[in-house]
N, C-alpha and C positions, 0 to 999 in steps of 0.2 A: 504494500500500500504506500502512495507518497507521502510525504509530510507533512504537505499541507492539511492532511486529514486529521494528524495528529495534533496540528495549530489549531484546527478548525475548532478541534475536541474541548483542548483548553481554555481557549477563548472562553468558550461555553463553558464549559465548568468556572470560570470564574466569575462569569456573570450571573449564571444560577445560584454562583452558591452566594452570593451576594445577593442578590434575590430573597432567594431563601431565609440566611438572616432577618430579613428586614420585615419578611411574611411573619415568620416564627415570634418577633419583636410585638406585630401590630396584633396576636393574638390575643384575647381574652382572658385573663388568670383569674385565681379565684376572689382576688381582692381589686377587679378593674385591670385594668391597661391601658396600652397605647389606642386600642382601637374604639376605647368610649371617649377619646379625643375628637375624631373623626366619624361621630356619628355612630358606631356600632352599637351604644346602647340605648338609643333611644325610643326607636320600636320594638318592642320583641313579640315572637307566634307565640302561639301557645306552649309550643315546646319549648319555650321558652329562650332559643335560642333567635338573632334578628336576619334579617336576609343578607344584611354587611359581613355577618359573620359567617353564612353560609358559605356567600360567596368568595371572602377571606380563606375557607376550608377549602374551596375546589380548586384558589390559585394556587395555595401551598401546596398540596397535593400534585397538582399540575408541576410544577416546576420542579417538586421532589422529583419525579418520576424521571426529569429529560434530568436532573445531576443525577441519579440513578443510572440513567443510558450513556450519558458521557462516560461517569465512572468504569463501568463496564467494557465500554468502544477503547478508552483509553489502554484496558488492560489486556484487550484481543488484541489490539491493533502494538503495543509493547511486545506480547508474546509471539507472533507473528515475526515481528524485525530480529529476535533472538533466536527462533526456531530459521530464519532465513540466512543468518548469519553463519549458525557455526555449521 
């Protein structure tokens, strides 16, 4: 594989995981957070969770998922240049 895929990889992991932080930051904890700054606690369903926070759950998740796939890509595409190597 070329290198650039490996750049591509990193790039990306570094902006997810910066991402990520900053998702995981605006989460809700038991005594409030970042995200009843901006609105998350204002309305809530019945479940008692709000739709800011829903939708907070599916970005984080979302973006786990692709530093997940990076993480992964990184270490195929590692094992690959060592198995091509020797």
């Amino acid at each position: 594989m070329p290198i650039w895929f490996a750049y591509t990889l990193i790039v990306l992991l570094v902006i997810t995981s910066v991402l990520l932080t900053m998702l995981i930051l605006l989460h809700r904890g038991k005594g409030g957070g970042l995200s009843s700054m901006f609105g998350g606690g204002v309305s809530s369903s019945l479940a008692g969770s709000s739709v800011a926070e829903k939708n907070l759950d599916r970005y984080t998740v979302l973006v786990s998922i692709v530093w997940f796939a990076c993480i992964v890509g990184l270490g195929l595409w590692l094992r690959l240049q060592l198995n091509s190597g020797s």
